[in-house]
C-alpha positions in Angstrom: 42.4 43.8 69.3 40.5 45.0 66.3 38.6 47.3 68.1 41.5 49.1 70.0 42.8 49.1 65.9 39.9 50.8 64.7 40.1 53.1 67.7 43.6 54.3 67.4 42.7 54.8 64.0 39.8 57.0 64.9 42.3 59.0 67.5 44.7 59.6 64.4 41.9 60.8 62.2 40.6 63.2 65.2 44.5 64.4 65.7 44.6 65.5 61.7 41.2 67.3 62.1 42.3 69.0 65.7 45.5 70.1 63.8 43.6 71.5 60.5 41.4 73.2 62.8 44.4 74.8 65.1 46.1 75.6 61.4 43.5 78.0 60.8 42.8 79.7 64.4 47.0 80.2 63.9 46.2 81.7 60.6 43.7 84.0 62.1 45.2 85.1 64.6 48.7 85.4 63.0 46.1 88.0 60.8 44.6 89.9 63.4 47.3 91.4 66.3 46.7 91.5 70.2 44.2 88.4 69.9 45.1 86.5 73.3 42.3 84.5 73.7 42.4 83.3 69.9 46.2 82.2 70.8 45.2 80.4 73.6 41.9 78.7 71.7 44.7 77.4 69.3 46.9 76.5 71.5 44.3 74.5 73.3 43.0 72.7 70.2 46.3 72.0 68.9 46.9 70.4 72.6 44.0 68.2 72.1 45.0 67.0 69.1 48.5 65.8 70.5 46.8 64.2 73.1 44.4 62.6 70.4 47.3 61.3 68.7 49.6 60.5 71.8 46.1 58.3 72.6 46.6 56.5 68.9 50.5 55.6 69.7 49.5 54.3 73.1 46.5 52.0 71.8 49.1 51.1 68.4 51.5 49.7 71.1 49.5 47.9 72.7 47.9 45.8 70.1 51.0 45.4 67.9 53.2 44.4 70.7 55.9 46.7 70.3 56.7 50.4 70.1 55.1 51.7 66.8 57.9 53.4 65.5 59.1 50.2 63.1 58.7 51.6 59.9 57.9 54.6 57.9 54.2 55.3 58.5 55.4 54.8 62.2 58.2 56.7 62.4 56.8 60.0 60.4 53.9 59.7 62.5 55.5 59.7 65.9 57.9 62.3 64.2 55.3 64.7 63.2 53.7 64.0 66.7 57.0 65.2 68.8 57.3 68.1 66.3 53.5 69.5 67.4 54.8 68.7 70.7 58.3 70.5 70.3 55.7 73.5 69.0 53.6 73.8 71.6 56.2 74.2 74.2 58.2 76.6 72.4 54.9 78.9 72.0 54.6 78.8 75.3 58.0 81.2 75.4 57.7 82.4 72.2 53.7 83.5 71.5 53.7 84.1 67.6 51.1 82.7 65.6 52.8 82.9 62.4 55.7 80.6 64.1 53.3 78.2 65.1 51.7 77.9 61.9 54.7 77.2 59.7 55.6 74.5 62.2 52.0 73.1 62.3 51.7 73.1 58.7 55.1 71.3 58.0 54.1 68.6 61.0 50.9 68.0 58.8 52.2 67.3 55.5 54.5 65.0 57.7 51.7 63.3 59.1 49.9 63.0 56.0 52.6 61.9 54.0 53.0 59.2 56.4 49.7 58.0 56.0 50.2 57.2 51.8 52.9 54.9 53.5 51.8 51.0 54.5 50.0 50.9 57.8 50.1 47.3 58.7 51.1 45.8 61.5 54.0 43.1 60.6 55.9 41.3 62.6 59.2 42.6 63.3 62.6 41.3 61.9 65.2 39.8 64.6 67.4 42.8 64.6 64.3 44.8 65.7 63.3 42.6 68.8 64.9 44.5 70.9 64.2 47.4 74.1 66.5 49.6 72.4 63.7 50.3 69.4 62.0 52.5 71.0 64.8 54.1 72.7 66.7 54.5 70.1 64.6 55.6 67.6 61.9 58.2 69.8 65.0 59.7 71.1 66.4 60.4 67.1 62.8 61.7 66.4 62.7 63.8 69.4 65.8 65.3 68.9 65.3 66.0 65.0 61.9 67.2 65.9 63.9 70.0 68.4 66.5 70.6 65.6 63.7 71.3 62.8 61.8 73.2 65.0 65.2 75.6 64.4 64.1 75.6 60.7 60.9 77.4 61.1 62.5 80.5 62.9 65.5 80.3 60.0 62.9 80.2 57.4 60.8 83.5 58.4 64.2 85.1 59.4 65.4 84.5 56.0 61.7 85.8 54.4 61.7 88.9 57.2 65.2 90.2 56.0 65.2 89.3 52.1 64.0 92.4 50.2 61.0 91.1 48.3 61.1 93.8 45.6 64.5 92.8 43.8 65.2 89.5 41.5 68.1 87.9 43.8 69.3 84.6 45.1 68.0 84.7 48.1 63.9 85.7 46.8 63.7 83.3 44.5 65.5 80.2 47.6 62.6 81.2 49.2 60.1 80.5 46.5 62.2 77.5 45.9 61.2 76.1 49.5 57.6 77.2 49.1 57.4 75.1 45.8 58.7 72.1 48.1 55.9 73.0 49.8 53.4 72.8 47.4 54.7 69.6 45.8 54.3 67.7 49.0 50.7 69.0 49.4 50.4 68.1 45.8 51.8 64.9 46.6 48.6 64.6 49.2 46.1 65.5 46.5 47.3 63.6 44.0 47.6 59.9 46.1 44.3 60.9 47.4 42.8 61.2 43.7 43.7 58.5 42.3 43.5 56.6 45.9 39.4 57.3 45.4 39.0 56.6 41.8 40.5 53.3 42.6 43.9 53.6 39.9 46.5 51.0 40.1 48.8 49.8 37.7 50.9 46.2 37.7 54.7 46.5 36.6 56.3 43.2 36.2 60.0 43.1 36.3 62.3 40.0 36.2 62.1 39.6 40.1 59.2 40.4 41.1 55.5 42.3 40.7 55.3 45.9 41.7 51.9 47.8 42.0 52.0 51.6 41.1 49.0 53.8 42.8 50.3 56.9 40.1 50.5 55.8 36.8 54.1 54.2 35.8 56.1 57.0 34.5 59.5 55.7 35.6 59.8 51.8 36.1 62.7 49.4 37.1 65.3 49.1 35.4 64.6 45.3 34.7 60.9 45.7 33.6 59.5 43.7 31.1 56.3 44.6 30.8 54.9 48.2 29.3 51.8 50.2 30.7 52.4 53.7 29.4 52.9 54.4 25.7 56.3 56.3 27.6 58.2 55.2 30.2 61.6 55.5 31.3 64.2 52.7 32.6 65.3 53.7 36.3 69.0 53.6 37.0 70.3 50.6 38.1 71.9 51.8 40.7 68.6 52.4 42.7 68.3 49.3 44.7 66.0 50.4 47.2 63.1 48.3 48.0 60.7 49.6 45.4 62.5 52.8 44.6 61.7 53.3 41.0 57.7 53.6 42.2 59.4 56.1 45.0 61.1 58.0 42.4 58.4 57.9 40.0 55.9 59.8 43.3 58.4 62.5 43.4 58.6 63.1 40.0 54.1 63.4 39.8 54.8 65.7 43.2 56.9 68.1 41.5 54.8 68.4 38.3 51.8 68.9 40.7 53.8 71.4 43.1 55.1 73.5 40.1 51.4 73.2 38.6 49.9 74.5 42.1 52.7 77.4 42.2 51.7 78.5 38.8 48.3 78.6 39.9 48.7 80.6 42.8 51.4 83.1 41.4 49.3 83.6 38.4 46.4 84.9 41.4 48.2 86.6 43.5 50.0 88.3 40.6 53.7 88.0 42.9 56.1 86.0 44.0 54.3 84.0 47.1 57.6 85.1 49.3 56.3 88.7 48.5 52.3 88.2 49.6 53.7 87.0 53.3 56.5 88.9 54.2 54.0 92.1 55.6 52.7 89.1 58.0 56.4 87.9 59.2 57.7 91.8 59.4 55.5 91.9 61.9 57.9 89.5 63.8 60.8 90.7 66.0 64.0 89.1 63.8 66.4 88.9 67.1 63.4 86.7 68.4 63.4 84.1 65.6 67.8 84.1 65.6 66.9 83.3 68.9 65.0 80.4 68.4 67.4 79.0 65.9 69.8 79.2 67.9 68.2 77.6 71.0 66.4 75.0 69.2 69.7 73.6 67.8 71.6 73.9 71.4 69.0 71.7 72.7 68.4 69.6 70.2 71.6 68.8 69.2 72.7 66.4 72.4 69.0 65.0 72.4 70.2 63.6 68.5 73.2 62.6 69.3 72.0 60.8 72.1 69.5 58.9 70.5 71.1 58.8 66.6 74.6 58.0 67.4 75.0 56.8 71.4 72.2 54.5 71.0 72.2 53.4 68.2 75.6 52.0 68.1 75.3 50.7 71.3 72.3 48.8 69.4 74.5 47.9 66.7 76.8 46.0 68.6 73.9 43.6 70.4 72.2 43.3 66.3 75.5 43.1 64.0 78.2 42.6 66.0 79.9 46.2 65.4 79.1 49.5 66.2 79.9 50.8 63.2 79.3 49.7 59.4 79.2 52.9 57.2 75.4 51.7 55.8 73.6 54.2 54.2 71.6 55.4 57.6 74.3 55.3 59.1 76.4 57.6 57.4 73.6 60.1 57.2 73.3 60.5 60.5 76.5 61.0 60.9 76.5 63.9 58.4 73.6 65.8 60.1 75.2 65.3 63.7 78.2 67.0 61.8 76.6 69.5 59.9 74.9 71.2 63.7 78.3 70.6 65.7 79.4 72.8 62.6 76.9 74.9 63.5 76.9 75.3 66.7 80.5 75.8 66.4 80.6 78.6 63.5 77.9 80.5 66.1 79.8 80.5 69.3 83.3 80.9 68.0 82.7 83.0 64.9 79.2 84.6 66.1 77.5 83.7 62.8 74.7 85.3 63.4 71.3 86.6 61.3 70.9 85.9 57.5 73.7 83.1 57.7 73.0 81.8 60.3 69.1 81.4 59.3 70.4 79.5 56.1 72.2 77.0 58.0 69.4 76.2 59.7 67.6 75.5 56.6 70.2 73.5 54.9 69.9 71.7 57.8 66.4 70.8 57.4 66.8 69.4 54.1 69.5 66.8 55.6 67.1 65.9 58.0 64.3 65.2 55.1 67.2 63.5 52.6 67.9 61.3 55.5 64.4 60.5 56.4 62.9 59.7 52.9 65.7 59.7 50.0 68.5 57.2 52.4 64.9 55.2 53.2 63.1 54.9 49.8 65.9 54.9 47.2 69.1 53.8 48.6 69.6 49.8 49.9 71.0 49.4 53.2 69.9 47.1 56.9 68.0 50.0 57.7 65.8 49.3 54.4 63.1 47.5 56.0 62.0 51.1 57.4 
């Protein structure tokens, strides 16, 4: 068993490199136009990768006993892994580089985010011994995976039509996404420097020990011992296991995202929105509506499906009731809303373009609220995700 553990590990670490590699053959050939063969080279090495990583799942299952999808290194894992999937289907209809690459990037940071998580196999609790896991929960990430895929085409609608050489709303929205952007990628840099230098820093509170890998800025509420000269009391309110150490990586990820957008506006000497809209112009606009638009109609059943059928039919074996208004719960419920909006604002009132791009995009963020914010900071039964 250790060495099919070291070897899905391996597979992982070949599927991050594979997708690095098909990042840049994207980016090259999202530069240079009528470059077939360069599509189909990144195509082909983003394939591989998938199949690298479909090759990890596999060989996780099978040493762990049960579908790897039990908690957050799991789930965003298997998540990003059905949104490179999603991708490479959809560029199989749709050929633009430029699509592919947003989507690829995003399913990266996803990936590597996941990986900052813990990656040990444990047990699993009694409400999780049970077939309906892994239907459940790979049919919610395939079907969110569809529905963010929708996202991407919103986004470079949004940066296609917004006119880059006037201060409005919508130019600086767009730099406000890009600095999400950055501050998960500084997120990434960040763990991974202090992860080598070895930094870790004990917070005793009046329950228990917690160990920071970023130094301490905000702590429990109940702490009672001090690390930093400043810190700050979390509020108690935030009962999530650990959440004040969440909280406390968010607040170094936006300091290091705003830090990185400084640095990169300050070189490029314009807004970032402004440096890549020649690149998505080059896009047909009724294409990416398209997409949207598609993306959702699919995706929408597939969540609903797996996020609400499912998953109260899973309720009722594990707690009796299929309903219980937890935290999860109710989330779900307000992204399987939120698209049936949607979709229903499209066909009956044929939202369409700009407003219909931004939809897609508030949509997004639901999807990441639910998947990190409902997790990390707010108690519920689905905490031990």
């Amino acid at each position: 068993m250790e060495k099919l553990h070291l070897l899905s590990g391996q597979l992982l670490e070949a599927a991050f490199i594979s997708y690095l590699a098909g990042v840049i053959l994207f980016a090259w050939a999202a530069a240079r136009r009528k470059q077939l063969k360069l599509w189909k080279l990144a195509w082909g090495i983003t394939a591989l990768g998938w199949l690298s990583q479909l090759g990890f799942f596999i060989l996780r299952w099978v040493y762990s006993g049960h579908a790897p999808v039990s908690n957050l290194f799991e789930f965003m894992t298997f998540f990003g892994m059905m949104m490179v999937l999603v991708l490479l289907i959809v560029y199989r209809f749709y050929p633009y580089p430029l699509f592919a690459l947003l989507a690829l990037i995003i399913a990266i940071l996803i990936i590597g985010c996941a990986a900052m998580f813990p990656q040990e196999v444990a047990p699993l609790v009694p409400s999780l011994q049970s077939h309906w896991l892994y239907i459940h929960v790979t049919t919610a990430a395939l079907g969110e995976a569809v529905l963010s895929i929708s996202f991407f085409a919103g986004f470079l609608y949004i940066l296609h039509e917004t006119d880059q050489t006037k201060q409005h709303k919508s130019a600086w929205a767009i730099e406000g996404l890009f600095l999400v952007l950055l501050s998960v990628i500084g997120y990434m840099v960040l763990a991974f420097l202090f992860r080598i230098t070895g930094y870790t820093a004990v917070v005793t509170t009046a329950g228990e020990t917690v160990i920071y890998q970023l130094p301490p800025l905000l702590v429990p509420h109940d702490t009672v011992t001090s690390v930093l000269p400043v810190q700050i009391s979390a509020a108690a309110w935030m009962r999530g296991e650990n959440a004040a150490q969440q909280l406390n990586t968010v607040i170094f990820s936006v300091i290091a995202g705003v830090f990185l957008y400084i640095v990169i506006s300050a070189i490029v000497r314009k807004r970032i929105g402004a440096v890549l809209q020649p690149l998505v112009q080059k896009l047909p606009k009724e294409a990416l509506d398209d997409i949207g638009y598609r993306a959702v109609a699919i995706g929408f059943p597939i969540f609903t499906l797996g996020a609400l059928i499912f998953a109260m039919i899973w309720a009722q074996q594990a707690w009796d009731r299929f309903w219980g208004w937890d935290p999860k719960e109710v989330w779900a419920l307000v992204t399987w809303l939120f698209y049936a909006a949607f979709l229903h604002i499209r066909m009956l009132k044929g939202w369409q373009g700009i407003r219909s791009a931004w939809l897609l995009v508030i949509g997004f963020c639901i999807i990441l609220f639910n998947l990190l914010a409902v997790n990390l900071l707010i108690a519920g039964l689905h905490a031990y995700a």
